[in-house]
DOMAR-963913 format. One record per residue (C-alpha): residue in three letters; x negated, y negated, z. Coordinates in Angstrom, 2 decimals. Each point is the difference from the previous one (the first is absolute). Example, Ala and Ser with C-alpha at 12.3 -4.5 7.8 and 13.67 -1.06 7.14 Angstrom:
% residues 2
[rec ALA [-12.30 4.50 7.80]]
[rec SER [-1.37 -3.44 -0.66]]
END
This chain:
% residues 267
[rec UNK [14.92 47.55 -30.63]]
[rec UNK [2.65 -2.37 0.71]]
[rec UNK [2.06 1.93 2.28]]
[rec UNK [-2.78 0.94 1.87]]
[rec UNK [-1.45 -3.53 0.21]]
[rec UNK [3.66 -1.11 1.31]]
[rec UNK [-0.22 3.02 2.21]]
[rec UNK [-2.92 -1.20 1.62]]
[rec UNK [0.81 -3.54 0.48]]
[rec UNK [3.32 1.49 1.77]]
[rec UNK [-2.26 2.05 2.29]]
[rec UNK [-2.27 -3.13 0.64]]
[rec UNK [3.29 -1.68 0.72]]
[rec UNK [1.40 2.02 2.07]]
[rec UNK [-3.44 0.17 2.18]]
[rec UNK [0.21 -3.54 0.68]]
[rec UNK [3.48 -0.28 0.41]]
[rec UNK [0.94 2.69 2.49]]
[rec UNK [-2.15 -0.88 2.69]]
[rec UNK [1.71 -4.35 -0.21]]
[rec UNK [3.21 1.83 -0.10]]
[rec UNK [-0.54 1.94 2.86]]
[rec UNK [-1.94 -2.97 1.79]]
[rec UNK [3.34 -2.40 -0.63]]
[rec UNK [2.48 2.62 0.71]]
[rec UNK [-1.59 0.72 3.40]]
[rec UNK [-0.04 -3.99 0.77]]
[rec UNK [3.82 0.46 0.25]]
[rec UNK [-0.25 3.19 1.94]]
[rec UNK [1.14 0.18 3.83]]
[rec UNK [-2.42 2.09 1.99]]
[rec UNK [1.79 3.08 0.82]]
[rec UNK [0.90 -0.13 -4.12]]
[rec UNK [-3.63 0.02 -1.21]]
[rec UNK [-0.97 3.20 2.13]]
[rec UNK [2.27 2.10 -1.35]]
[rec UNK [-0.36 3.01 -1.93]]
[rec UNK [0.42 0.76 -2.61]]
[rec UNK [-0.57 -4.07 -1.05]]
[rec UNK [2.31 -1.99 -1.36]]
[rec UNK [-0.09 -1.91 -3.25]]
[rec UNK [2.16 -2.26 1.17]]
[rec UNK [0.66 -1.83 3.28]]
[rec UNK [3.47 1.22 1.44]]
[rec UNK [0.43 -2.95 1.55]]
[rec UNK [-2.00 -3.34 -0.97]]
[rec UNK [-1.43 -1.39 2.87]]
[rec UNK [-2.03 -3.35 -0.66]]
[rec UNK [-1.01 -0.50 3.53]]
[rec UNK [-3.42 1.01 -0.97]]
[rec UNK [-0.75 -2.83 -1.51]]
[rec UNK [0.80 -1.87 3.38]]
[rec UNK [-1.90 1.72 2.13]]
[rec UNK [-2.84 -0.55 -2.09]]
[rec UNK [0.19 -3.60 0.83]]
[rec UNK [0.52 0.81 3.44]]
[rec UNK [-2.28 2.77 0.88]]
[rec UNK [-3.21 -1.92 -1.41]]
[rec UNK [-0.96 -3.42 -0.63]]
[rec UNK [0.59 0.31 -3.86]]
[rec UNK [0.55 -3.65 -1.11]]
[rec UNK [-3.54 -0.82 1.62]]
[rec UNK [-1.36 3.41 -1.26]]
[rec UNK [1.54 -1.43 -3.13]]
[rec UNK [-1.37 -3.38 0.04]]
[rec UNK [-3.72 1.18 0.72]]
[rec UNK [-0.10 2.23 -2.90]]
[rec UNK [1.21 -2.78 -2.11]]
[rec UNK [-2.94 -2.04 1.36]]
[rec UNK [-2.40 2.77 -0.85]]
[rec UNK [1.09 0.62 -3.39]]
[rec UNK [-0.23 -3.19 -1.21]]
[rec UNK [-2.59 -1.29 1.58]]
[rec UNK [-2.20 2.98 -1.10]]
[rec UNK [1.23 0.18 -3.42]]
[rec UNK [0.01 -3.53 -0.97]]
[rec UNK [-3.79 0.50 1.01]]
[rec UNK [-0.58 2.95 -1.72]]
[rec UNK [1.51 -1.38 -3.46]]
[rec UNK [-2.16 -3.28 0.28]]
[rec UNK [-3.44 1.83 0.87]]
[rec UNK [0.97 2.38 -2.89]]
[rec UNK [1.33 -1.88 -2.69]]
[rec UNK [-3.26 -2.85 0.97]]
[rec UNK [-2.22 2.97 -0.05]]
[rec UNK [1.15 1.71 -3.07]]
[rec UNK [-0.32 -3.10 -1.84]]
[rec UNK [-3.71 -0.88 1.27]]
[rec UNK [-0.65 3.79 -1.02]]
[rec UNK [1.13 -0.55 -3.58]]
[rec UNK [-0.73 -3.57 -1.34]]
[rec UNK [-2.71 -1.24 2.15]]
[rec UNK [-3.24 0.78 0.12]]
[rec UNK [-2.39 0.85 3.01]]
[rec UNK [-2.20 1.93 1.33]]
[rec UNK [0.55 3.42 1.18]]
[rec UNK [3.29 0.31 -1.37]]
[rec UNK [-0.13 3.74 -1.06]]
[rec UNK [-1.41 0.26 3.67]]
[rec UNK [3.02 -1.63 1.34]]
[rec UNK [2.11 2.28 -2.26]]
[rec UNK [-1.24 3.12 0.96]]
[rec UNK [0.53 -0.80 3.72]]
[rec UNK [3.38 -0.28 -0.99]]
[rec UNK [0.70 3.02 -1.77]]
[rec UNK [-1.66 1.89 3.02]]
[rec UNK [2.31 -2.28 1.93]]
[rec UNK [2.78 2.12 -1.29]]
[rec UNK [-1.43 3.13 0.61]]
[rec UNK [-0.17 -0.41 3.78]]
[rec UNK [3.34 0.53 1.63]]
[rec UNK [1.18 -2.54 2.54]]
[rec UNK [-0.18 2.51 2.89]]
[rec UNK [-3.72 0.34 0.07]]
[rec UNK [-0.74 -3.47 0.91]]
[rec UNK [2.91 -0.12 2.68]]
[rec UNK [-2.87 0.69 2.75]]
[rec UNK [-2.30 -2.76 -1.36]]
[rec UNK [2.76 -2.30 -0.41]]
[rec UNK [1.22 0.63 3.18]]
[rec UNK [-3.08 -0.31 1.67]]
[rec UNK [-0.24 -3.48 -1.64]]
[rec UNK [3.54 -1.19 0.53]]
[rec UNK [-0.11 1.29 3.39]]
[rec UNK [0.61 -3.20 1.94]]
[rec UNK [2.32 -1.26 -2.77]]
[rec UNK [2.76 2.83 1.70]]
[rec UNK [3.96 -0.97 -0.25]]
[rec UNK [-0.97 -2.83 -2.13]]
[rec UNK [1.27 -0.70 -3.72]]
[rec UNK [-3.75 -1.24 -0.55]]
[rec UNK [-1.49 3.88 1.07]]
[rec UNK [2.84 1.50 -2.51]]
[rec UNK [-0.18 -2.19 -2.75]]
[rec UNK [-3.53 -0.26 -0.74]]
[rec UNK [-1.07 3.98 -0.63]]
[rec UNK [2.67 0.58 -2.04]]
[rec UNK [-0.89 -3.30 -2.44]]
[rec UNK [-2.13 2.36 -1.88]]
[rec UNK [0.26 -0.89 -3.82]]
[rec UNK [-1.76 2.92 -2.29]]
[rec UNK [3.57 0.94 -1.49]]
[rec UNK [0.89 -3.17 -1.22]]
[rec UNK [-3.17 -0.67 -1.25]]
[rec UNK [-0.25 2.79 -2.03]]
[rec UNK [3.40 -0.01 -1.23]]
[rec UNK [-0.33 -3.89 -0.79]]
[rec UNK [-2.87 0.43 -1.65]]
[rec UNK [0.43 2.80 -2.24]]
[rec UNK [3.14 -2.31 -0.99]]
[rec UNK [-2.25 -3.21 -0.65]]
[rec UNK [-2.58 1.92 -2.70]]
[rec UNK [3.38 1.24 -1.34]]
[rec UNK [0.74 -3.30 -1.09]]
[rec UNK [-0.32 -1.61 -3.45]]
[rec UNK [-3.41 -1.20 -0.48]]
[rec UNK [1.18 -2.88 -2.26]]
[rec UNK [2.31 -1.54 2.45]]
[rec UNK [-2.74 -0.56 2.34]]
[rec UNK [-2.57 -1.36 -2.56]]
[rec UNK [2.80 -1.93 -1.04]]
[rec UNK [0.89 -2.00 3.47]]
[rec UNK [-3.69 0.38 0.26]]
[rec UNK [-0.83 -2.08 -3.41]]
[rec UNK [2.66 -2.86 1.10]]
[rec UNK [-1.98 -0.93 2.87]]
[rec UNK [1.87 2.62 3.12]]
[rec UNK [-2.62 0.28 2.88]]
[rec UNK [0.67 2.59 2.42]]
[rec UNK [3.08 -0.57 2.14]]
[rec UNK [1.49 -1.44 -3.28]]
[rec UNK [-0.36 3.23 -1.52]]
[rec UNK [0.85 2.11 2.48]]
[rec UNK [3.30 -2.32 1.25]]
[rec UNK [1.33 -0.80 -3.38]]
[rec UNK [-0.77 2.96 -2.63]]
[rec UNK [-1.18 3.30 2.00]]
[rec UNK [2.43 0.14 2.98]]
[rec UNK [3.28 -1.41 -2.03]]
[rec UNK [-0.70 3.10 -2.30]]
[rec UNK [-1.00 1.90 2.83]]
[rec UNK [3.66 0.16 1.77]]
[rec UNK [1.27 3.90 -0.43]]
[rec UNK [-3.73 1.33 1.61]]
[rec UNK [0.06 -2.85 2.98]]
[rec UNK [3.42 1.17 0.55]]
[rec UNK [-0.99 3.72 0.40]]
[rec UNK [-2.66 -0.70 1.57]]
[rec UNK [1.96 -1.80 2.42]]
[rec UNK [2.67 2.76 0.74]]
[rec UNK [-2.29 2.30 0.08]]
[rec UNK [-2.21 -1.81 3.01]]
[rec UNK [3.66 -0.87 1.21]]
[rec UNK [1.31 3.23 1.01]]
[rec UNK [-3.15 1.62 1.13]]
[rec UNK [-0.77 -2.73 2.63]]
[rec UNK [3.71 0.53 0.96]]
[rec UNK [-0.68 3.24 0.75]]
[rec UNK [-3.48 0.04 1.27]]
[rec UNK [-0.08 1.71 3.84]]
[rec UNK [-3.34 1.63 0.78]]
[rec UNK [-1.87 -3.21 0.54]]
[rec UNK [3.11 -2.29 1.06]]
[rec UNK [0.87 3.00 2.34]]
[rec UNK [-3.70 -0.38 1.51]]
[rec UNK [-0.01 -3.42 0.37]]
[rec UNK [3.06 -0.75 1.73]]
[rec UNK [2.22 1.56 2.85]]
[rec UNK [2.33 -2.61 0.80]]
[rec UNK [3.07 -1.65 -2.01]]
[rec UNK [-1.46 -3.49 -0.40]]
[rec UNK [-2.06 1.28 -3.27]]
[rec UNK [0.47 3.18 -0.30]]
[rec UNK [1.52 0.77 -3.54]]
[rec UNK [3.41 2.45 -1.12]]
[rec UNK [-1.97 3.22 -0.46]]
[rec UNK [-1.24 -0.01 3.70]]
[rec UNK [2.73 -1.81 1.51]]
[rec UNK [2.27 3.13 -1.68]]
[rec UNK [-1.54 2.63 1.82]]
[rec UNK [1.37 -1.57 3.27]]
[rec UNK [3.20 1.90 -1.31]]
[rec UNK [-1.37 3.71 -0.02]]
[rec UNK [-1.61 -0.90 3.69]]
[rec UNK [3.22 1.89 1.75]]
[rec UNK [0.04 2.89 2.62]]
[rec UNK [3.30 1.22 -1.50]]
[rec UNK [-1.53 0.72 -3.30]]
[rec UNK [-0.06 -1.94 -3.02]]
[rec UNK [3.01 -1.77 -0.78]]
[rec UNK [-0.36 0.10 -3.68]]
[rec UNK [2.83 -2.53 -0.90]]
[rec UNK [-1.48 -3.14 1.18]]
[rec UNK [-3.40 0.91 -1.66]]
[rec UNK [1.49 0.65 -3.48]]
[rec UNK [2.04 -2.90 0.60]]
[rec UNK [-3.24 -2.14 0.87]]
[rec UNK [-1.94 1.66 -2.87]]
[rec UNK [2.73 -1.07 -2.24]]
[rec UNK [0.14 -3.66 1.34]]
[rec UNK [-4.14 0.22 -0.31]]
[rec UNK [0.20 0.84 -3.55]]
[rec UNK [2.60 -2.08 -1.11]]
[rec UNK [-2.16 -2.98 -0.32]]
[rec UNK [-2.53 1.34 -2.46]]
[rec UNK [2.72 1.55 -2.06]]
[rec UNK [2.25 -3.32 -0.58]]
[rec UNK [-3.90 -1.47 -1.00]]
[rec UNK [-0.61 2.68 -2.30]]
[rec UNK [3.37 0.01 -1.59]]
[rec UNK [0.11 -3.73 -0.83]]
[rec UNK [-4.37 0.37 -1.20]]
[rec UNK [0.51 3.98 -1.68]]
[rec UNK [0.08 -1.30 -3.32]]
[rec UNK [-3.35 -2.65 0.06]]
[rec UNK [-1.93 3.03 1.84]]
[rec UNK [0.47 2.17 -2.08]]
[rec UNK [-0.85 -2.18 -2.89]]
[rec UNK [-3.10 -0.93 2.04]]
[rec UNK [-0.98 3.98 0.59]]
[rec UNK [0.56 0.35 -3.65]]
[rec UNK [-2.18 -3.10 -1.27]]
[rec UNK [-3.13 0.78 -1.87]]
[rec UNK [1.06 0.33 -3.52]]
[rec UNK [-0.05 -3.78 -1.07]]
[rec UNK [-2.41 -0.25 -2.52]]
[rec UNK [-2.00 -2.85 -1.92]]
END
């Protein structure tokens, strides 16, 4: 059972890393070298330029810089609405709070693409603005359900503790539930992280001009070409996308997955 469990995770391996190997080895391919066939494994000659054009064929640093203002703009709102909300959800008391939870489980249910033509319809004078962007993609039913499934987690004693001592709300929720709270705020965090990094339906929509258009759209300038698809400035762009959201998840990897893992603290 070993072997074949070690057999697996070299399959599942192999899955993932094939295609980045293939993805960076083509970065450093010169056109006539990436059409070839049969493929090569291996550049025959390295040719960086790609990176270049990149920067010179599009606007990338402003593609660059809008996406930056997107993703943290949206997720700094998206962590306060959810961590606020899974709080009020679990240690305050008001009416219609199953209500409130239900309409955020079926939240979850409903995938973003079916409200693109309501949103749109709303945000429709809010076009190649950060303001029309930002605002339909604030949603917070993810982090409110992961936030709060972490918060009834919790030791009950603690908070009757802090509770007993005289801790009104913010008190508790500054100084004993979020300081133990860390590893699940930081997954949360990376999680919201890369996938408004990589959100292009609705950006796409919204925008058709460099000054706030995000990376996604602002790559697919590169495939635009009536020569065909130069491949090795897009996998160099895709790589230069992506590298972000992988130096973040390297230096956080070890908190989130704590934080996915959290749950089995006891009283």
């Amino acid at each position: 059972m070993k072997i074949v469990g070690y057999l697996g995770m070299l399959a599942t391996l192999l899955l993932v890393a094939v295609p980045v190997y293939f993805i960076v080895i083509t970065s450093f391919k010169d056109r006539p070298d990436i059409f070839v066939s049969p493929a090569t494994w291996w550049p025959p000659t390295w040719y960086p330029g790609n990176y270049s054009y990149v920067t010179q064929e599009i606007p990338y640093w402003q593609y660059l810089r809008n996406s930056a203002i997107i993703t943290l703009v949206t997720s700094s709102i998206k962590f306060v609405l959810g961590v606020s909300s899974a709080y009020a959800l679990v240690f305050l008391r008001f009416p219609f709070k199953k209500v409130l939870f239900v309409v955020i489980i079926a939240a979850l249910m409903v995938p973003n693409q079916i409200t693109v033509i309501s949103n749109f319809a709303l945000m429709a004078d809010y076009k190649n603005t950060f303001f029309g962007i930002i605002v339909p993609l604030a949603g917070v039913a993810f982090g409110t359900f992961l936030m709060r499934n972490h918060f009834l987690s919790l030791p009950k004693e603690i908070v009757e503790a802090a509770r007993m001592d005289g801790a009104g709300h913010l008190r508790l929720l500054f100084r004993v539930i979020l300081p133990i709270s860390i590893p699940t705020m930081v997954a949360f965090a990376v999680i919201t992280l890369v996938n408004e990094w990589n959100e292009y339906l609705w950006p796409f929509l919204m925008s058709d001009n460099a000054a706030v258009a995000p990376l996604p759209v602002g790559l697919t300038l590169l495939q635009n070409t009536e020569q065909g698809v130069n491949w090795g400035p897009v996998m160099a762009a895709t790589l230069l996308t992506a590298l972000p959201m992988l130096v973040v998840f390297l230096i956080l990897q070890r908190q989130m997955i704590k934080g996915l893992t959290s749950g089995a603290v006891k009283g």
